[in-house]
MARDRENNU-986960 format. One line per 4 residues: number of its first residue (from 1); their letters; for each residue z, y, x of N, C-alpha, C. Coordinates in pm, whole numbers, plus 32768, in hexadecimal, padded with zeros to 4 digits. Example, Ala and Ser with C-alpha at 12.3 -4.5 7.8 and 13.67 -1.06 7.14 Angstrom:
2
1) AS) 830C,7DC7,8527,830C,7E3E,84CE,830C,7EB6,8528  82C4,7F1F,8505,82CA,7F96,8557,8313,8003,850A
END
This chain:
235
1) XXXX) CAFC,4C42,7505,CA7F,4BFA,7518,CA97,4B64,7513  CA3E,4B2C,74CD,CA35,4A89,74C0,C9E9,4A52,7534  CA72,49E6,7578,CA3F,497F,75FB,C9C8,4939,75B4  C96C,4940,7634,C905,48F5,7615,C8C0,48E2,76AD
5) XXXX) C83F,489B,769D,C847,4838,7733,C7B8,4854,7720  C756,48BF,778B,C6F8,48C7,7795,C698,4862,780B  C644,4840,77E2,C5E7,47CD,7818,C558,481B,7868  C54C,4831,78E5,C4DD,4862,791B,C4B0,4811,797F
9) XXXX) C412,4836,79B6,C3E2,47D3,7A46,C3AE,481A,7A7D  C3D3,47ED,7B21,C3A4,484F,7B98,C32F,47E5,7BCD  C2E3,47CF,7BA9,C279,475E,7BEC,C2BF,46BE,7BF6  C2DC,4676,7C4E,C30F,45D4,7C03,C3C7,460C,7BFC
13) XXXX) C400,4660,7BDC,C494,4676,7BE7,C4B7,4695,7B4C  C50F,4662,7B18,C53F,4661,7A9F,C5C5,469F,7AA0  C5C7,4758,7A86,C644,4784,7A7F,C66F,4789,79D9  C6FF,474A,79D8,C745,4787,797B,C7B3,47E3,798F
17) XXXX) C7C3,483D,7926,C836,48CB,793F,C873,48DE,78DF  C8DD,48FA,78F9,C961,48E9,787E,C95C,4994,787F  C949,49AB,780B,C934,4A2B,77FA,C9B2,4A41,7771  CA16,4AA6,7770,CA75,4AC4,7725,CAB1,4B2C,7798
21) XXXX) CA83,4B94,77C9,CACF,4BFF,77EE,CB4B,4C21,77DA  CB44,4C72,7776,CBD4,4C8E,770D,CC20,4C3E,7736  CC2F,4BAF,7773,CC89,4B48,7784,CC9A,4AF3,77FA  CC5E,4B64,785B,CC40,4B2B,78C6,CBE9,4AB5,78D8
25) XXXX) CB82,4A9D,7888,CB1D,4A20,7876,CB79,49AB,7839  CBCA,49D3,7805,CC1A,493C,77D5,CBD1,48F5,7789  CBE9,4863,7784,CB66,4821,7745,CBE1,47E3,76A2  CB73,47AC,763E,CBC1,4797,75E6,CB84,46E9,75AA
29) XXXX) CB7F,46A7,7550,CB73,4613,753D,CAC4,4621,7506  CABD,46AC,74D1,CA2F,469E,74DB,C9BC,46DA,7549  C9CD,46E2,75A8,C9C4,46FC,7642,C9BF,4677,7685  CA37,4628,7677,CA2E,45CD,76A4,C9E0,455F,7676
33) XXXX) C9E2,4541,75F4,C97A,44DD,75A9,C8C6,4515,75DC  C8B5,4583,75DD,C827,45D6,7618,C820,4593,7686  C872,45CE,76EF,C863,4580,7773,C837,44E1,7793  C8C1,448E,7730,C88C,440B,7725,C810,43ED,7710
37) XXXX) C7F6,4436,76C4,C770,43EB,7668,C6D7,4438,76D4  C70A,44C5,7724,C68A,44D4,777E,C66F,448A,77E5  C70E,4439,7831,C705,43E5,7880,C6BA,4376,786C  C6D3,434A,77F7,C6A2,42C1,77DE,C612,42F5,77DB
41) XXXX) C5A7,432F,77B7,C542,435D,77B8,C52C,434B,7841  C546,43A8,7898,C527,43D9,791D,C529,435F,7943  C585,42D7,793B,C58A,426E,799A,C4FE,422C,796C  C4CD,422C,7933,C45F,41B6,7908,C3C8,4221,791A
45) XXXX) C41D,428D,794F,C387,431E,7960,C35D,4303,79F1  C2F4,42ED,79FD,C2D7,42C8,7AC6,C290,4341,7AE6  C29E,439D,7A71,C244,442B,7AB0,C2B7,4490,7B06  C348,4472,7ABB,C3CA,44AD,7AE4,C3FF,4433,7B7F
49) XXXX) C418,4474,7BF2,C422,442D,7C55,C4AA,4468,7C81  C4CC,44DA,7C52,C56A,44DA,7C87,C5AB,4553,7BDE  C620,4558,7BFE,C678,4596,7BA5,C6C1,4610,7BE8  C6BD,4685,7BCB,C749,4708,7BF1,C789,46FA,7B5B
53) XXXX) C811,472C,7B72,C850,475A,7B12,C8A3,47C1,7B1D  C8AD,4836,7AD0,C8C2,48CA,7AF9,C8F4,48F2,7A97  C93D,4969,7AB4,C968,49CA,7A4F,C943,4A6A,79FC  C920,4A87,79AF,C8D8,4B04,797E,C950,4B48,79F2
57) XXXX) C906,4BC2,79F0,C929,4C55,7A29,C995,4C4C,7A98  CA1F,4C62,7A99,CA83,4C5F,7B06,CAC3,4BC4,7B35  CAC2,4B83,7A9A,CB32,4AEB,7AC4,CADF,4A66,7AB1  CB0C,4A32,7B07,CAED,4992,7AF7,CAFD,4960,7A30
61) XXXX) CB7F,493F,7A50,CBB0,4912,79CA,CC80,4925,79D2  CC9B,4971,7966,CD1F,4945,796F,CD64,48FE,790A  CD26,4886,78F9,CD66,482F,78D7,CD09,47E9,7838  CD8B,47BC,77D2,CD37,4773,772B,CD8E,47F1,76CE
65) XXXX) CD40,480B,7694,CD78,4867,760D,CDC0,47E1,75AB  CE1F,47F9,758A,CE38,4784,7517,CEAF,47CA,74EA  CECE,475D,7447,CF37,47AA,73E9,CF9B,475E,740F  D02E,477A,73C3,D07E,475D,73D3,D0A9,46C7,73BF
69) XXXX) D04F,46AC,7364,D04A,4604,7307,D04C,4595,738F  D068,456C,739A,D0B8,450C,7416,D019,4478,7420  CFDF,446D,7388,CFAD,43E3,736C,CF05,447B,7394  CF07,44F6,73BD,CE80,451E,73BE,CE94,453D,744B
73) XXXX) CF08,4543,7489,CF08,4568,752F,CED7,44C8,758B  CF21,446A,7545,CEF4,43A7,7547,CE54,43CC,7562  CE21,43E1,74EB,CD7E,43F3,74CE,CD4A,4423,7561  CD6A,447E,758C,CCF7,4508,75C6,CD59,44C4,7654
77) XXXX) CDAA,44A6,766A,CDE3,445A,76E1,CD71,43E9,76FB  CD59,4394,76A3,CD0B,431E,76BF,CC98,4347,76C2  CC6D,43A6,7682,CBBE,43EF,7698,CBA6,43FF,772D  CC23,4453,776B,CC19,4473,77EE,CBFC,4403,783F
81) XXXX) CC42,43A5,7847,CC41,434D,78A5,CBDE,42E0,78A3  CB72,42F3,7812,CB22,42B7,7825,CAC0,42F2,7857  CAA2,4367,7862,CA47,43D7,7892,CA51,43CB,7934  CAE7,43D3,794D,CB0A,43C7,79FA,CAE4,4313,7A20
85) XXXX) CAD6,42E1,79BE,CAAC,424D,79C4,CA2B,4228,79F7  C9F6,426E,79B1,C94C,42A4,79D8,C914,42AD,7A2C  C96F,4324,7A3D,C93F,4398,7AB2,C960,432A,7B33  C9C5,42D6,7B39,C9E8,425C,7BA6,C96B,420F,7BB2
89) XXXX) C94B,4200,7B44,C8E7,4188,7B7F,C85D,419F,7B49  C832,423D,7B3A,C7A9,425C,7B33,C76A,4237,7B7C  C702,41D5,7B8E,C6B5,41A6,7BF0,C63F,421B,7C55  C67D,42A2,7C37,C61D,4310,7C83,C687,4357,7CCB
93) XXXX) C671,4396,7D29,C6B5,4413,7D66,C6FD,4484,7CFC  C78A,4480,7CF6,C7F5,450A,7CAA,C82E,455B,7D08  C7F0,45B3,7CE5,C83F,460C,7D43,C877,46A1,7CE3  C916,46D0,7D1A,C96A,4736,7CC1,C92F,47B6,7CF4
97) XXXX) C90D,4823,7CB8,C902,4890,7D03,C984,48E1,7CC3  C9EA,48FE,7D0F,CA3F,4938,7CD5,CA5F,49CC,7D03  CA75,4A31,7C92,CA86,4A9C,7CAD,CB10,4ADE,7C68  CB5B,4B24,7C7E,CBBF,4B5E,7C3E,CC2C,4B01,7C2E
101) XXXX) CC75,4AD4,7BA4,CCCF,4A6D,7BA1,CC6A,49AF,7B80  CCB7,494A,7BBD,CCC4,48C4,7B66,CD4C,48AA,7B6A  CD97,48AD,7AEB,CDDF,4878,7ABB,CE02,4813,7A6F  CE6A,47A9,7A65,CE7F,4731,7A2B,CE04,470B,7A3A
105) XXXX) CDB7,46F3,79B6,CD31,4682,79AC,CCE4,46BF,79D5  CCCC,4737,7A11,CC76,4791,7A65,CC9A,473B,7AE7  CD0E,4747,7B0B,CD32,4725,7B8E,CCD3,4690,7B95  CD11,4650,7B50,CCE7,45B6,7B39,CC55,459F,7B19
109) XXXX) CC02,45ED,7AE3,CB60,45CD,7AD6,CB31,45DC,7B78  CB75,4647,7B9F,CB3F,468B,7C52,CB45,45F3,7C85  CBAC,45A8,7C7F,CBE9,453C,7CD9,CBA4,44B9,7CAF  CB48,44B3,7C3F,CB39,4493,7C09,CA86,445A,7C46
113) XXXX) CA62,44BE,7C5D,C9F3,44CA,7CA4,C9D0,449B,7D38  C982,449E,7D77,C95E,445E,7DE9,C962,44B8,7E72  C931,453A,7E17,C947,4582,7E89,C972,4625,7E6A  C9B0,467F,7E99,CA04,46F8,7E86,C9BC,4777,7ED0
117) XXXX) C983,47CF,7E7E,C937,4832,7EF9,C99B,48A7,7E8E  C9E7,4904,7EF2,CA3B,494B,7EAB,CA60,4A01,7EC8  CA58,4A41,7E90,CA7A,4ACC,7EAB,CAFA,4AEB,7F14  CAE8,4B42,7F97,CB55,4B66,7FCC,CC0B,4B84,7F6D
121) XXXX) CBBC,4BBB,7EFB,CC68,4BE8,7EAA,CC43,4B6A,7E5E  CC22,4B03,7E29,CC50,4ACC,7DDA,CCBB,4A65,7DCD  CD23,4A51,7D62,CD88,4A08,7D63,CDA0,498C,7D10  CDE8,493E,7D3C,CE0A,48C4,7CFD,CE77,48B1,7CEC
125) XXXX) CEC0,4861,7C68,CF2B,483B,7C47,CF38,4800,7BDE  CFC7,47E4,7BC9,D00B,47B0,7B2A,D085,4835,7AF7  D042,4843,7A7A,D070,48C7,7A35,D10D,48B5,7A29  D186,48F6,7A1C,D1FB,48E0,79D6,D22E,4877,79A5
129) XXXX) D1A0,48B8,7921,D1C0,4867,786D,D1BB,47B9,7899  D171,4793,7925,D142,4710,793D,D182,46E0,79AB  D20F,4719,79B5,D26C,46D4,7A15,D2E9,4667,7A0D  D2C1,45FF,7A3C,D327,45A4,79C4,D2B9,455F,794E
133) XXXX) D223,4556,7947,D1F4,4501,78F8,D177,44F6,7949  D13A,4538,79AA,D0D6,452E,79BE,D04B,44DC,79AE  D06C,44ED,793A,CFE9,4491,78F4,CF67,44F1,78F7  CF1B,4522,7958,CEC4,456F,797D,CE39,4540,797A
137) XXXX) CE36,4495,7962,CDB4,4445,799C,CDB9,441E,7A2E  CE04,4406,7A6E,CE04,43B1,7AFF,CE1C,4400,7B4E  CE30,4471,7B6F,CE6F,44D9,7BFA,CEF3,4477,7C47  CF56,445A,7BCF,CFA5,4404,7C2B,CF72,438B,7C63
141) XXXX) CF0A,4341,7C3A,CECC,42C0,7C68,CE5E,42CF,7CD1  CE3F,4355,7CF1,CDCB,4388,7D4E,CE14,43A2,7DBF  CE6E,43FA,7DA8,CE9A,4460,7E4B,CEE1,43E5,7EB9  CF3A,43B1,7E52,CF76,4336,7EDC,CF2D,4314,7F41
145) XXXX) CEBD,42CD,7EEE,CE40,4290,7F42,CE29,42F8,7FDC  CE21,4383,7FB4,CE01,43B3,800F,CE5A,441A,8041  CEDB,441C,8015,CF45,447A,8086,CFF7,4429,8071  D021,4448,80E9,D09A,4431,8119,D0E2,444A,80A4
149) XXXX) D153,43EB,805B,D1AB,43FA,8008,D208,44A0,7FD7  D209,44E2,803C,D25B,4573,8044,D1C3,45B7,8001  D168,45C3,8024,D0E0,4627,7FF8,D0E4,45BA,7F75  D0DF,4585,7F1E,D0FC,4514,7E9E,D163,4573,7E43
153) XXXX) D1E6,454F,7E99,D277,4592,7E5E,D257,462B,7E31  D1FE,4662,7E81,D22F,470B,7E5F,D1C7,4755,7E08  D133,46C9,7E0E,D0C4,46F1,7D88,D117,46D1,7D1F  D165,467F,7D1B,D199,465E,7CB1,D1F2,46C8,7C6F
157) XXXX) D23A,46B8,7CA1,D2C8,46DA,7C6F,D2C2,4799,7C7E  D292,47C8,7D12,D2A1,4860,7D08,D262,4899,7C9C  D1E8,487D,7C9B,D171,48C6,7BDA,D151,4951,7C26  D13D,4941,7C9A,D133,49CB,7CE4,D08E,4983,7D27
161) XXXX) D032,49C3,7CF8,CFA3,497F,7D34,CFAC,49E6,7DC4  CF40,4969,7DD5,CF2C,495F,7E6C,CEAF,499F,7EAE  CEA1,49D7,7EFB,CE2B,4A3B,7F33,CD9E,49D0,7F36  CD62,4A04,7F37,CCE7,4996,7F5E,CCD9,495D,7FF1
165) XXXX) CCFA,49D7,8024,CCFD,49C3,80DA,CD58,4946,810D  CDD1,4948,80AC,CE24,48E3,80D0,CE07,484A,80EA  CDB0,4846,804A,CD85,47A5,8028,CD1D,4785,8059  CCB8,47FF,80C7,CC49,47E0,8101,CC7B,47B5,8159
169) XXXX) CCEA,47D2,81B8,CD24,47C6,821A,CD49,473F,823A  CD60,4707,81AA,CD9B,4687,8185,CD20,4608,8174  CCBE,466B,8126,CC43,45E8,8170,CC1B,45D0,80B9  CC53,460C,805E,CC5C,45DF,7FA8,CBBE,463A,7FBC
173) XXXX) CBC8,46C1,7FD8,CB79,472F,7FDF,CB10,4716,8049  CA82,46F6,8030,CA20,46C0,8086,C9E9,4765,80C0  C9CF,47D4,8080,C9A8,4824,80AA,C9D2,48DF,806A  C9E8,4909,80B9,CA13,498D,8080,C9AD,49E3,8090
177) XXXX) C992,4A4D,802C,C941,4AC4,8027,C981,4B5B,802A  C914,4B9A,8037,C947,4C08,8024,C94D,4BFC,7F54  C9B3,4C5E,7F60,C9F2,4C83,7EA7,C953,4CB1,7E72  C94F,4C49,7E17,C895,4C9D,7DC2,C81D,4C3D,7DF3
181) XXXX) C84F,4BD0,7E56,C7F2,4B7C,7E89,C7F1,4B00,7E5A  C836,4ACD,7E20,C863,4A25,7E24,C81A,4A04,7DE2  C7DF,4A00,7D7D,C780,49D8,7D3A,C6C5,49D3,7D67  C6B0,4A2E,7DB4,C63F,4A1B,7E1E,C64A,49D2,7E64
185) XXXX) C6B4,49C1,7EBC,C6DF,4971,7F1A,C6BD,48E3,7F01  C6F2,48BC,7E64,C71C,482A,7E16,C6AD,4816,7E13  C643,4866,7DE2,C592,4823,7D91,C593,4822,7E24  C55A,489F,7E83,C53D,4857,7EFE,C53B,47BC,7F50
189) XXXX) C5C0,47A1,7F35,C61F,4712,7F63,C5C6,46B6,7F19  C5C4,4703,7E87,C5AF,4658,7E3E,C50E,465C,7E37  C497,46B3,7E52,C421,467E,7E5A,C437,463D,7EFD  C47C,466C,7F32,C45C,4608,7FF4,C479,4569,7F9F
193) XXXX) C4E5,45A3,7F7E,C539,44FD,7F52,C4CA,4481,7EF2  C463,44ED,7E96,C40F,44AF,7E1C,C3B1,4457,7E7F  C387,4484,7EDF,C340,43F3,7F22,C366,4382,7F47  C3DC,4378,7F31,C430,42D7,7F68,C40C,428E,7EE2
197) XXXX) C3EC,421E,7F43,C3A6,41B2,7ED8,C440,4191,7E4F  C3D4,4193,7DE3,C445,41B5,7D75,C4BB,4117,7D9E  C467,40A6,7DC5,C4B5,400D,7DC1,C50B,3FFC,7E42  C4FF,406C,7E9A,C563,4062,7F1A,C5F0,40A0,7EE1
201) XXXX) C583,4104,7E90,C62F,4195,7E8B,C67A,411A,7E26  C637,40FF,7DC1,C6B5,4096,7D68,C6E4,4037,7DB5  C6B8,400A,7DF0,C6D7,3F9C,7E3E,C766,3FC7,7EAA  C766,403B,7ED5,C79E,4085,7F34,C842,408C,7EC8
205) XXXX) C817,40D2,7E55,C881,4123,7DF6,C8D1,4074,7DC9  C884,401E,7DA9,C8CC,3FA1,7DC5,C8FF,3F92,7E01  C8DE,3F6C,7E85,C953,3F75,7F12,C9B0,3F90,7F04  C9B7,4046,7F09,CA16,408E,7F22,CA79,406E,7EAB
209) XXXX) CA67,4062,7E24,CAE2,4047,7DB6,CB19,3FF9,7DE6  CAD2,3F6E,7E15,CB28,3EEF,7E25,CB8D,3EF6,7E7B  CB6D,3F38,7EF8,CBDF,3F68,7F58,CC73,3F78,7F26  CC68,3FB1,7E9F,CCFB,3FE2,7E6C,CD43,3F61,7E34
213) XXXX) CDBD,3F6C,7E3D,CDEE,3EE8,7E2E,CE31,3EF9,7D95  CE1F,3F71,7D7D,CE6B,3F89,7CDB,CE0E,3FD4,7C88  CDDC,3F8B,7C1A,CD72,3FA4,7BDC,CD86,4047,7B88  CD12,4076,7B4C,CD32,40E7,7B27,CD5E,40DB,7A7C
217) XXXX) CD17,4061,7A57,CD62,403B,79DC,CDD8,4010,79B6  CE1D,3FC8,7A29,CE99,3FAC,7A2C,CEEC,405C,7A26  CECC,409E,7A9A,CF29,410E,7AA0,CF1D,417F,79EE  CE78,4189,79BF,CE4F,418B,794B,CED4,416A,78CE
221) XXXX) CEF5,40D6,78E2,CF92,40D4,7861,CFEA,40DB,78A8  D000,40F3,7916,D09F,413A,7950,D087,41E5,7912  D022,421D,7922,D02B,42A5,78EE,D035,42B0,784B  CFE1,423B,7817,D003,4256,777C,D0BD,4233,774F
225) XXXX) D0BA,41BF,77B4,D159,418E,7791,D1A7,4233,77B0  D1C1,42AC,77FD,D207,42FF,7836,D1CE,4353,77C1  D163,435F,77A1,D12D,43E0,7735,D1A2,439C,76D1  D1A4,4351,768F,D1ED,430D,7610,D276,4308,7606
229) XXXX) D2CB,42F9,76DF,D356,4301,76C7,D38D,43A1,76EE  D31D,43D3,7735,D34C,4467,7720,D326,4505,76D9  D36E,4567,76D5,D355,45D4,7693,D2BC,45EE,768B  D292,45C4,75F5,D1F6,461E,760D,D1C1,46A7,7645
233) XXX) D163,46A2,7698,D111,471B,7691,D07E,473B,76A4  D05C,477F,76E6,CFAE,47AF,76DA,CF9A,474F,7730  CF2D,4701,7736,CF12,469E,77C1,CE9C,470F,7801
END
C-alpha cells in the first residue's frame, strides 16, 4: 500500500493521519510535502482552531520510507524537519494521538507536537538501523529538554522502545488511554483547547520555544552534518 496522508474535520479540529499500514504508517517525501502544504493552509484557516495528528489502524508512524541514494535520504530528512518545524510553531493547539508504534520520525513528530494523548501499549523509540546517526528530525534535540541524561543515553543507544507508561511517568506523555482510545481522547482535548483565544495560544507557543537555549535549526545541521558522516539508513 502507498503512504499517503489523509485530511479530515471533527468540528474546529484539523486531523491528519499517516495512513500506510503495510508499513506501520511510515510516511514517505510525498506525505510529507502533503502535510506541509495542509499546514500551511490550516494556519491562515480560522475555521480550524486546533490540530490532532494520528495514525491509520494500529501505529502512530514508524518512521520515512526512503531509498538507498544518500542525496534522496538528505531530501526526505529535510522534508521532515520542516514539517516538525511547523508543527513547533503552528500558531493553534497539536496534539499526537498515538497508538501502537512511533518510531524515529514517528517518535520525533509525537515530540514534535504540543501535546501527547497516548495508548496504554504504545511505544517509542530509535530503530537499530538509526543508532549511531540519529538523524530522526529532533528526538535527540527534544528529550534532553525534558529527562535526566541516563533516560537520553538509553533512548538512544538501547533501540529497545519504551512503554508509553514510562514516558507518561516522565511528564513527555501528557495523557494515557485505554488501547483503542487515544484518538477520542486527542479531538476531545483539542475542541476544549479550540476556545483559547487563537493570539494567546501563539503568543504562549512563542514563549515556550524561546526558553530553549539551543535552537531547533541549529541542532537541524548537526543532524544533517551526522546523516552525511555516517552509515546511511531509513530515517
Amino acid at each position: 500500500m502507498t503512504a499517503e496522508l489523509k485530511a479530515s474535520r471533527n468540528d474546529a479540529t484539523l486531523i491528519l493521519t499517516f495512513a500506510n499500514p503495510g508499513q506501520r504508517n511510515a510516511v514517505d517525501s510525498n506525505v510529507l510535502a502533503a502535510a506541509i502544504e495542509t499546514l500551511s493552509k490550516a494556519e491562515r484557516d480560522d475555521s480550524v482552531r486546533a490540530l490532532v495528528l494520528t495514525g491509520a489502524e494500529r501505529d502512530f508512524c514508524g518512521g520515512v520510507e526512503v531509498g538507498k541514494d544518500l542525496a534522496t535520504q538528505i531530501a526526505a530528512l529535510e522534508a521532515l524537519q520542516n514539517l516538525i518545524d511547523m508543527l513547533r510553531s503552528f500558531p493553534k493547539p497539536v496534539i499526537a494521538a498515538v497508538e501502537g508504534v512511533a518510531l524515529d520520525a514517528g517518535f520525533s513528530l509525537a515530540l514534535g507536537c504540543d501535546l501527547i494523548v497516548a495508548g496504554q501499549n504504545a511505544a517509542f523509540g530509535i530503530s537499530p538501523s538509526q543508532v549511531g546517526t540519529w538523524a530522526v528530525g529532533g528526538a535527540g534535540w527534544f528529550l534532553p529538554k525534558s529527562l535526566p541524561p541516563q533516560w537520553v543515553a538509553e533512548i538512544l543507544l538501547d533501540a529497545a522502545p519504551l512503554p508509553a507508561a514510562r514516558l507518561h511517568g516522565s511528564g513527555i506523555i501528557n495523557r494515557l488511554t485505554s488501547d483503542g482510545d487515544a484518538l477520542d481522547k486527542a479531538l476531545a482535548w483539542g475542541e476544549q483547547l479550540a476556545t483559547t483565544t487563537p493570539a494567546a495560544f501563539e503568543q504562549f507557543k512563542t514563549l515556550l520555544a524561546s526558553a530553549s537555549s539551543t535552537t531547533l535549526t541549529e541542532y537541524f545541521s548537526l543532524e544533517r552534518h551526522a546523516l552525511l558522516t555516517k552509515r546511511p539508513g531509513a530515517i
